[in-house]
C-alpha positions as CSV (number, residue, x, y, z in Angstrom):
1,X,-16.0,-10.3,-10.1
2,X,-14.4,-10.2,-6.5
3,X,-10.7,-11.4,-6.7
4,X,-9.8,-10.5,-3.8
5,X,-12.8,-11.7,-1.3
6,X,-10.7,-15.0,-0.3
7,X,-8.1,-12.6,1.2
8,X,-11.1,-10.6,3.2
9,X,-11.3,-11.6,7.3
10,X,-14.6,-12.3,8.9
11,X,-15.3,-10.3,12.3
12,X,-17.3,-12.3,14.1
13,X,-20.0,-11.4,16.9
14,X,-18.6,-12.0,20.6
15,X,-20.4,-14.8,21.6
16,X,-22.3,-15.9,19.5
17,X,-19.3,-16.8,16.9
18,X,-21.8,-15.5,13.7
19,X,-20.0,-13.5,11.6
20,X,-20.7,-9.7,11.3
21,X,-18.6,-8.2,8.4
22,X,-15.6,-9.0,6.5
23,X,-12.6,-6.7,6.8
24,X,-10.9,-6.1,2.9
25,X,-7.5,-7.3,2.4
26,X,-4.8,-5.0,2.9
27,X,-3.5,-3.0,-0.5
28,X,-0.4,-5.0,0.6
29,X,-2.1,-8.3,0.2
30,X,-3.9,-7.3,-3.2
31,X,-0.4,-6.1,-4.3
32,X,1.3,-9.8,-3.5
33,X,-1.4,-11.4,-5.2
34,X,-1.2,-9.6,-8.4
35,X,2.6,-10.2,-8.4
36,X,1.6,-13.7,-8.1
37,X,-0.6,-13.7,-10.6
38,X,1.5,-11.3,-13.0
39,X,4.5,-13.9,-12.7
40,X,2.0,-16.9,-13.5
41,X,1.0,-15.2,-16.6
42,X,4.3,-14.0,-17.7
43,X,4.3,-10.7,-17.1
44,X,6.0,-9.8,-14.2
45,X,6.3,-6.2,-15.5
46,X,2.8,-5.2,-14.3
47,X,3.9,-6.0,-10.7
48,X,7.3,-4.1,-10.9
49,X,4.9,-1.0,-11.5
50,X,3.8,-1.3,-7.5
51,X,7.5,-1.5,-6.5
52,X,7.5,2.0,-8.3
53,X,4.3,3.5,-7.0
54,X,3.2,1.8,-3.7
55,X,5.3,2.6,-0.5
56,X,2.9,0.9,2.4
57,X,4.7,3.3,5.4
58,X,4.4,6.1,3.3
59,X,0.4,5.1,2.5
60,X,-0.1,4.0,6.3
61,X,1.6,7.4,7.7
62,X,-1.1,9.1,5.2
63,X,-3.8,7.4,6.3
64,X,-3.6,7.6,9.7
65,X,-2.4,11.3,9.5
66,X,0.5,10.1,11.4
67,X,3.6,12.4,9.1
68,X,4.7,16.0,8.6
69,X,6.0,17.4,5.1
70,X,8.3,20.1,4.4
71,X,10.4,21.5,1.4
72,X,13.3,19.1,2.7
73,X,11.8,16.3,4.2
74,X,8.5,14.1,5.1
75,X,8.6,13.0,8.7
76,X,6.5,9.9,9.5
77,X,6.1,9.0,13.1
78,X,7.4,5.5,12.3
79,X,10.6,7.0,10.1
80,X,11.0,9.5,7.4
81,X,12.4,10.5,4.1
82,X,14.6,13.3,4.5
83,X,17.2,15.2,2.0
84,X,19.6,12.7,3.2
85,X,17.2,9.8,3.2
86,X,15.9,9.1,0.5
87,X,13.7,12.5,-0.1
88,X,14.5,12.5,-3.7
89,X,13.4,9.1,-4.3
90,X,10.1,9.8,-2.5
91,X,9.5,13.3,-4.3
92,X,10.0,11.3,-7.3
93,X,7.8,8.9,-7.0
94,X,4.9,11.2,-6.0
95,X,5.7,12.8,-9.4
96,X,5.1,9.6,-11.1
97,X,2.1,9.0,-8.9
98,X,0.7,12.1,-10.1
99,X,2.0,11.8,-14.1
100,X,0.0,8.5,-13.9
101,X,-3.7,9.8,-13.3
């Protein structure tokens, strides 16, 4: 079972027009579609549980090693939570993060 493959996009060859590989979806794009899929079922609860866990600048600045923590603050490149932005919410939700594996 793939369900997300239809949200995959093909690289094709230059020249040649063949396609090489398939890039996977974003977790943004897997995110929306089980939202989407949660509300069509009747359960939107399952997709209020990304809202909670899943910050995509927060994964992005991760990913790219692109950020900077401290005691008082994680600096992105592209923004930051700080003690007076927010840095509770984010220490927060790394604690549920955490509590939930």
């Amino acid at each position: 079972m793939t369900p997300f493959r239809d949200l995959s996009k093909p690289v094709k060859l230059r020249g040649t027009g063949l396609i090489e590989r398939y890039v996977p979806p974003s977790p943004t794009k897997k995110i929306a579609r089980i939202r989407d899929w949660s509300q069509k079922a009747g359960i939107p609860d399952i997709a209020a549980v990304w809202d909670e866990i899943y910050y995509a600048d927060i994964r992005n600045a991760v990913f790219h090693a692109d950020y900077t923590p401290s005691d008082t603050e994680f600096r992105m490149m592209k923004g930051q939570y700080s003690s007076g932005r927010g840095f509770p919410h984010f220490s927060g939700a790394v604690s549920r993060v955490g509590s939930a594996h």
